[in-house]
N, CA, C and O atoms as a GROMACS GRO file, in nm:
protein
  316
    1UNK      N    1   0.082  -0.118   0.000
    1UNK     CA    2   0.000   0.000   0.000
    1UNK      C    3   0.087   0.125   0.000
    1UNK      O    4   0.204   0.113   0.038
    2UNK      N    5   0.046   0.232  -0.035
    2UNK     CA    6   0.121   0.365  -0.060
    2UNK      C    7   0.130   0.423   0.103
    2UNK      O    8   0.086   0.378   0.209
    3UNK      N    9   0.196   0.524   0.076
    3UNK     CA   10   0.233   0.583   0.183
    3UNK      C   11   0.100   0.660   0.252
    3UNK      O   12   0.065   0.679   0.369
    4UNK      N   13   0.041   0.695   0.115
    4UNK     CA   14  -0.050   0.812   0.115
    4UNK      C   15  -0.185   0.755   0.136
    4UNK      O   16  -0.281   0.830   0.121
    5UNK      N   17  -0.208   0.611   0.175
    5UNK     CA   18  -0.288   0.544   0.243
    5UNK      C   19  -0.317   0.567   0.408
    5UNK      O   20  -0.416   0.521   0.466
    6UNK      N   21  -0.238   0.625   0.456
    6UNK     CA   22  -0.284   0.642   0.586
    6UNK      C   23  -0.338   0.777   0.578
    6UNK      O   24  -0.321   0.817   0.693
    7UNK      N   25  -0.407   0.900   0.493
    7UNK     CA   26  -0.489   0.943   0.516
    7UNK      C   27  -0.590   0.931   0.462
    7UNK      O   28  -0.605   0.853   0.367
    8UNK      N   29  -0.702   1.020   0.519
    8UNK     CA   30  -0.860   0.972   0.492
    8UNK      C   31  -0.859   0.987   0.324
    8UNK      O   32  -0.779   1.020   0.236
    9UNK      N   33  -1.031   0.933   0.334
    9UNK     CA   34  -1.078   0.978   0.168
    9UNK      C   35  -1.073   1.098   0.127
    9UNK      O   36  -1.032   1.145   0.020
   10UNK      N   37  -1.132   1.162   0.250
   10UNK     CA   38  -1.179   1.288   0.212
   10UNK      C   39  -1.006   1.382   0.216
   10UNK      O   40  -0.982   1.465   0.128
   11UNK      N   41  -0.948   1.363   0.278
   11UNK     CA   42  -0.828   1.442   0.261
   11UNK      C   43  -0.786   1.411   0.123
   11UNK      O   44  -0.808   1.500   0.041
   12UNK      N   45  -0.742   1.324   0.089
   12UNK     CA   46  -0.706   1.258  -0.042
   12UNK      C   47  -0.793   1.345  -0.151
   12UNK      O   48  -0.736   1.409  -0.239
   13UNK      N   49  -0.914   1.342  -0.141
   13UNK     CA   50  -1.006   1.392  -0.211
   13UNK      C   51  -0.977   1.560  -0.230
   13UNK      O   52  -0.981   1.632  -0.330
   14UNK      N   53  -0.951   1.583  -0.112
   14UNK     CA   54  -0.950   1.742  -0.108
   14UNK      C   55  -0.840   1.791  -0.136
   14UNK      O   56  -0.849   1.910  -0.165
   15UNK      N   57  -0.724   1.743  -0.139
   15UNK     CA   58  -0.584   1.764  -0.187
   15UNK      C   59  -0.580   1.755  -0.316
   15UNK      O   60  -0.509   1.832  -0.380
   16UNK      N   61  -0.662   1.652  -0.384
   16UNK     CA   62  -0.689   1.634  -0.517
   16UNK      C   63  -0.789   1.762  -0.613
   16UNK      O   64  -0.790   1.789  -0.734
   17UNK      N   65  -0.855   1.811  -0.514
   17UNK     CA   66  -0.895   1.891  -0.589
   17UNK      C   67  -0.847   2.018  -0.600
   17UNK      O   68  -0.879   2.091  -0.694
   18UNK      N   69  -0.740   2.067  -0.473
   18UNK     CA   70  -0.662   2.140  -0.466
   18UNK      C   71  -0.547   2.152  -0.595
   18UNK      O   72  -0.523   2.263  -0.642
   19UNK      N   73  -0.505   2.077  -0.627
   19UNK     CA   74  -0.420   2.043  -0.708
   19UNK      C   75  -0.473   2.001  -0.825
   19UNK      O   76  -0.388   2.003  -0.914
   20UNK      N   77  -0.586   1.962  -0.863
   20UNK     CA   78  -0.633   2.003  -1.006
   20UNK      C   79  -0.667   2.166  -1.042
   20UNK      O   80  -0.654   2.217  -1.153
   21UNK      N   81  -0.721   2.244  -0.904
   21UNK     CA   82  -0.704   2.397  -0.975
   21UNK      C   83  -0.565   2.453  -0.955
   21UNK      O   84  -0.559   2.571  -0.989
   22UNK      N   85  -0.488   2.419  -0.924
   22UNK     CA   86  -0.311   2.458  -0.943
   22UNK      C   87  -0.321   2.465  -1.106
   22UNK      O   88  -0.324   2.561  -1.183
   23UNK      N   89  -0.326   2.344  -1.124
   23UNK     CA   90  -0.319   2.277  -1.252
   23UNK      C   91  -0.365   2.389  -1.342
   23UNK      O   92  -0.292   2.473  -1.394
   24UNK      N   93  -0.529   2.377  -1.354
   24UNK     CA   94  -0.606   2.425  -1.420
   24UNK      C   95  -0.541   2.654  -1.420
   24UNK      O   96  -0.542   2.734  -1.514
   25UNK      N   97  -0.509   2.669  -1.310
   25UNK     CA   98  -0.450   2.794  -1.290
   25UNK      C   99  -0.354   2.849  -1.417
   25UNK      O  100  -0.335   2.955  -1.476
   26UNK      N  101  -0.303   2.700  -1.423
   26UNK     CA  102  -0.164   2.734  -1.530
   26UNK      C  103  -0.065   2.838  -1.443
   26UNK      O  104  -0.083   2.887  -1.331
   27UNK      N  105   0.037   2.850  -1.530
   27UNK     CA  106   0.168   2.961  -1.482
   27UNK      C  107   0.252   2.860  -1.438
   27UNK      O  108   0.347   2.907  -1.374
   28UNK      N  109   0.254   2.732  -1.448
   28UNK     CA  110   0.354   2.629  -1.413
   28UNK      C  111   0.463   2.578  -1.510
   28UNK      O  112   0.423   2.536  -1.618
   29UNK      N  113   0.580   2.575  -1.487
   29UNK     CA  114   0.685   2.497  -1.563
   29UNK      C  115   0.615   2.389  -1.608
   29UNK      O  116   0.502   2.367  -1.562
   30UNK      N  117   0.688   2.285  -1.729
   30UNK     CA  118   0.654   2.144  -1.715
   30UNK      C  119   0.677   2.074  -1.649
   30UNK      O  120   0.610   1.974  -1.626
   31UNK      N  121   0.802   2.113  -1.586
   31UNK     CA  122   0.816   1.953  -1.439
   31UNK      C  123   0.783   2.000  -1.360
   31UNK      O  124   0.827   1.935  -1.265
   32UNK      N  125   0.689   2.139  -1.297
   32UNK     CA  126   0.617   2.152  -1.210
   32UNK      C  127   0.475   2.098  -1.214
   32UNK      O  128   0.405   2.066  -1.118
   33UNK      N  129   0.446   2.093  -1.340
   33UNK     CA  130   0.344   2.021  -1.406
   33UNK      C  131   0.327   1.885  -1.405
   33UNK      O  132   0.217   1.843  -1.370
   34UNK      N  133   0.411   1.810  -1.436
   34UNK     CA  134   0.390   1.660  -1.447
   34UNK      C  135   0.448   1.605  -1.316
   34UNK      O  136   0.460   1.484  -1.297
   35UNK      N  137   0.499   1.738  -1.184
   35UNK     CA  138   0.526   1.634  -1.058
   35UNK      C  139   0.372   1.692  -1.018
   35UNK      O  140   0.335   1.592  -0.957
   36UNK      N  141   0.283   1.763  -1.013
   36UNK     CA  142   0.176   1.804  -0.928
   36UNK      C  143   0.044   1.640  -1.030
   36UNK      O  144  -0.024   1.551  -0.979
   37UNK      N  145   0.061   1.667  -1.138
   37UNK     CA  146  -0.002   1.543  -1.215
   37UNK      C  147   0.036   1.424  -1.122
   37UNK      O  148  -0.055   1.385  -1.049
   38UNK      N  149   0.186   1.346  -1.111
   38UNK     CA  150   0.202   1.281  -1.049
   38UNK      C  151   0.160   1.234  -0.940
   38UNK      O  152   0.109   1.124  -0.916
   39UNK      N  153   0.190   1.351  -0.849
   39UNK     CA  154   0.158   1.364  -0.707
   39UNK      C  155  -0.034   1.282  -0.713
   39UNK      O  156  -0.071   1.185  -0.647
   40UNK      N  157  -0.122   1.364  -0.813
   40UNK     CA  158  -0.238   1.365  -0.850
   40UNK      C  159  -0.280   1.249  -0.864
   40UNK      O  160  -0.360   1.198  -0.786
   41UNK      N  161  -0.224   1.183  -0.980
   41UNK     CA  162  -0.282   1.026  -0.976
   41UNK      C  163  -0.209   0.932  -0.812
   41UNK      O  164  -0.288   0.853  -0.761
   42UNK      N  165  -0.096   0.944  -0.758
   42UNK     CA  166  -0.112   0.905  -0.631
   42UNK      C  167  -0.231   0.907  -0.543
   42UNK      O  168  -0.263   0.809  -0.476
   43UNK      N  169  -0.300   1.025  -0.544
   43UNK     CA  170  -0.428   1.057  -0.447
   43UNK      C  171  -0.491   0.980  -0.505
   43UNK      O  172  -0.535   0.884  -0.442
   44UNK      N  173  -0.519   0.994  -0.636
   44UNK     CA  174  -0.661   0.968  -0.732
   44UNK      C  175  -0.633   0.791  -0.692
   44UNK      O  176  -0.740   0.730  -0.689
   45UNK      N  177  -0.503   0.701  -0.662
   45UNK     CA  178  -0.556   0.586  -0.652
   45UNK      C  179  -0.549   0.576  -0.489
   45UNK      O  180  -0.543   0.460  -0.446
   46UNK      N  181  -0.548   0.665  -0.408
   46UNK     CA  182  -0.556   0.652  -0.294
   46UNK      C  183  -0.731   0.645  -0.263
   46UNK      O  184  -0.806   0.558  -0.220
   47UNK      N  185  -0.743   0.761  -0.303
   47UNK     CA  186  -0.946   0.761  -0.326
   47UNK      C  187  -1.000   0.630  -0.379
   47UNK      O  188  -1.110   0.589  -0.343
   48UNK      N  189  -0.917   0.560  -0.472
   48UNK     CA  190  -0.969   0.474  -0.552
   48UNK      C  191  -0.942   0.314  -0.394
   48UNK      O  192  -1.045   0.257  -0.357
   49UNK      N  193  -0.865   0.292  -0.358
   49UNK     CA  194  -0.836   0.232  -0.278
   49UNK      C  195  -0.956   0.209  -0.143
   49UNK      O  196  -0.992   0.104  -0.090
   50UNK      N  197  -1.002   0.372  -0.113
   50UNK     CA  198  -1.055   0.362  -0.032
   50UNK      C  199  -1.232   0.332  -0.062
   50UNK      O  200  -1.319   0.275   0.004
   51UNK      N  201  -1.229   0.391  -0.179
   51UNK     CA  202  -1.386   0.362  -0.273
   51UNK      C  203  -1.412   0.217  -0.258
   51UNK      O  204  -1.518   0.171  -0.216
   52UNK      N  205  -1.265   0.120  -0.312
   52UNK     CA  206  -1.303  -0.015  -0.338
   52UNK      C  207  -1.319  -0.083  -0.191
   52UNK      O  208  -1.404  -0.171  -0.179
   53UNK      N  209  -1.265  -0.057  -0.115
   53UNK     CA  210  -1.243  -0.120   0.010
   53UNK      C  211  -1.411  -0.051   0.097
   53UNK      O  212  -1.440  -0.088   0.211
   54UNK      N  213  -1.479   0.024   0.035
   54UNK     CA  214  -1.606   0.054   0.094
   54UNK      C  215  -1.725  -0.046   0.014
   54UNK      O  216  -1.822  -0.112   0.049
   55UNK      N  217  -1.667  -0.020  -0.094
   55UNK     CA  218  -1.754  -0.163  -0.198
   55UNK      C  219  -1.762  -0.302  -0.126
   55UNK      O  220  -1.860  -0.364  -0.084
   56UNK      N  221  -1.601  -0.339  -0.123
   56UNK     CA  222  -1.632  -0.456  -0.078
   56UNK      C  223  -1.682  -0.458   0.084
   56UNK      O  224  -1.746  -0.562   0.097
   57UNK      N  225  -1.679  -0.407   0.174
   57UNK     CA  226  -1.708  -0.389   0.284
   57UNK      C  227  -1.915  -0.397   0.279
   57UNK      O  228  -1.984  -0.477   0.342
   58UNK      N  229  -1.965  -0.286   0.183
   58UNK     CA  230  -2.140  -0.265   0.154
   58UNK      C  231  -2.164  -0.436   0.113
   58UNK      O  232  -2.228  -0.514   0.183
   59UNK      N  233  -2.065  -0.489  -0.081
   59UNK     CA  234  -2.142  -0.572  -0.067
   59UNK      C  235  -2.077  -0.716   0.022
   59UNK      O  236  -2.080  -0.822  -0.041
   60UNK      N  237  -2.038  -0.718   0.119
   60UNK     CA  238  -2.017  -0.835   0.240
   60UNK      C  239  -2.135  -0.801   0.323
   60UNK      O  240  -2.189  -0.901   0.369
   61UNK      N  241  -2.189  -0.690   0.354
   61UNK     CA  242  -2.324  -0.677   0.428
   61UNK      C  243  -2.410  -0.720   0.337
   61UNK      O  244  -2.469  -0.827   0.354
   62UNK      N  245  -2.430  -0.638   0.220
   62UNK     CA  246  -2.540  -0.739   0.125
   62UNK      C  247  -2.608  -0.855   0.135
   62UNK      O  248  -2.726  -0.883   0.157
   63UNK      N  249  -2.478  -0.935   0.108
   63UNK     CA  250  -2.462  -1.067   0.080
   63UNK      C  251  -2.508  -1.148   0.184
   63UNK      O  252  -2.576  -1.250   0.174
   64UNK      N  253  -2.452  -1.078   0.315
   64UNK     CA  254  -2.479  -1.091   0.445
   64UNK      C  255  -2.620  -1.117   0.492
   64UNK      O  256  -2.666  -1.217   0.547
   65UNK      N  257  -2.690  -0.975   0.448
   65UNK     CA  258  -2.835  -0.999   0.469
   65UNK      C  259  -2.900  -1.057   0.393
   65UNK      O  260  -3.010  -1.082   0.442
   66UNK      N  261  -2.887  -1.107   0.259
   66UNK     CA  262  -2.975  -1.223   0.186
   66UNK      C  263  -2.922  -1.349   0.250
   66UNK      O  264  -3.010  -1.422   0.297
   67UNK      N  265  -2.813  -1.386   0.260
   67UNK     CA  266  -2.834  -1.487   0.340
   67UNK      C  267  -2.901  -1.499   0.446
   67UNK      O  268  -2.993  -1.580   0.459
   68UNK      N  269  -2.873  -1.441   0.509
   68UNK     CA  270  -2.970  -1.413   0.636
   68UNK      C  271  -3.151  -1.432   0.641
   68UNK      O  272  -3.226  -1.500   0.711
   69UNK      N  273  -3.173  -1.333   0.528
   69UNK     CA  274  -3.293  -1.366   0.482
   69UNK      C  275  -3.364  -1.492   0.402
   69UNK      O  276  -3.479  -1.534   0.412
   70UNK      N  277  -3.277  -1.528   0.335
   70UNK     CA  278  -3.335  -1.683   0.253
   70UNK      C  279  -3.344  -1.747   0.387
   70UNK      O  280  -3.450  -1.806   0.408
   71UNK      N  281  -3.227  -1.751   0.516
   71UNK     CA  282  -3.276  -1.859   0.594
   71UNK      C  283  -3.346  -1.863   0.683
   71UNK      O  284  -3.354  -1.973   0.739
   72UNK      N  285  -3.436  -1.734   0.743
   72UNK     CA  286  -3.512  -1.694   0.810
   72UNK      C  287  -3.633  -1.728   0.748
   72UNK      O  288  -3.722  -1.768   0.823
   73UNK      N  289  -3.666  -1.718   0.576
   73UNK     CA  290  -3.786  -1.765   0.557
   73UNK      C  291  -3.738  -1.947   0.496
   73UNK      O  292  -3.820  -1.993   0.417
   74UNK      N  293  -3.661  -2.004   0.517
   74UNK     CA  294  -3.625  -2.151   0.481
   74UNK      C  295  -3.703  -2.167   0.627
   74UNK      O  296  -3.813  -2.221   0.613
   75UNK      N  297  -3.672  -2.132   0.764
   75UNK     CA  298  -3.714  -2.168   0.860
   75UNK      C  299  -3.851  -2.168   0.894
   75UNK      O  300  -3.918  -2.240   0.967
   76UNK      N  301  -3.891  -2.024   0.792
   76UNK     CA  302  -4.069  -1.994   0.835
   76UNK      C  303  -4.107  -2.088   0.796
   76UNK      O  304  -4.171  -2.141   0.887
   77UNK      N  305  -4.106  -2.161   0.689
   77UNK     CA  306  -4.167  -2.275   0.589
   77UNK      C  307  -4.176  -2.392   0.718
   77UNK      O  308  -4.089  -2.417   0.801
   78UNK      N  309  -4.308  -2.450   0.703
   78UNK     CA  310  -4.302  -2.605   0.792
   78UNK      C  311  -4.298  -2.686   0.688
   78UNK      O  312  -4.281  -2.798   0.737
   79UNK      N  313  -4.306  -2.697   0.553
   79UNK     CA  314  -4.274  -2.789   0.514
   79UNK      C  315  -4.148  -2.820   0.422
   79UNK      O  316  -4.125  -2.935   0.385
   0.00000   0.00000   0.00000
């Protein structure tokens, strides 16, 4: 995992958008340019990291509660 995993989404998120209006500002060199890009997709898969790891987390509850539910009504059934 990256370094830049131990902060939140939302920081990640908000640094990211910080740094797309740098970007968008212009008045930057090119290798001031392609290290703030850089820096950028770091966050962007840090967000992405934390997106997927909420996915799989929702559907393990999902999954969770249909099971749950098929066997609650397997049980209602007497026959």
């Amino acid at each position: 995992m990256t370094e830049n995993r131990r902060i939140s989404y939302e920081q990640a998120r908000d640094q990211l958008v910080e740094l797309v209006k740098r970007l968008e500002a212009g008045g930057l060199t090119l290798e001031q340019s392609l290290e703030l890009w850089e820096h950028g997709e770091q966050l962007a898969a840090v967000c992405e990291e934390w997106l997927e790891g909420a996915r799989a987390k929702l559907a393990a509850v999902v999954s969770k509660q249909a099971a749950d539910s098929a066997a609650s009504e397997d049980q209602a059934r007497p026959f």
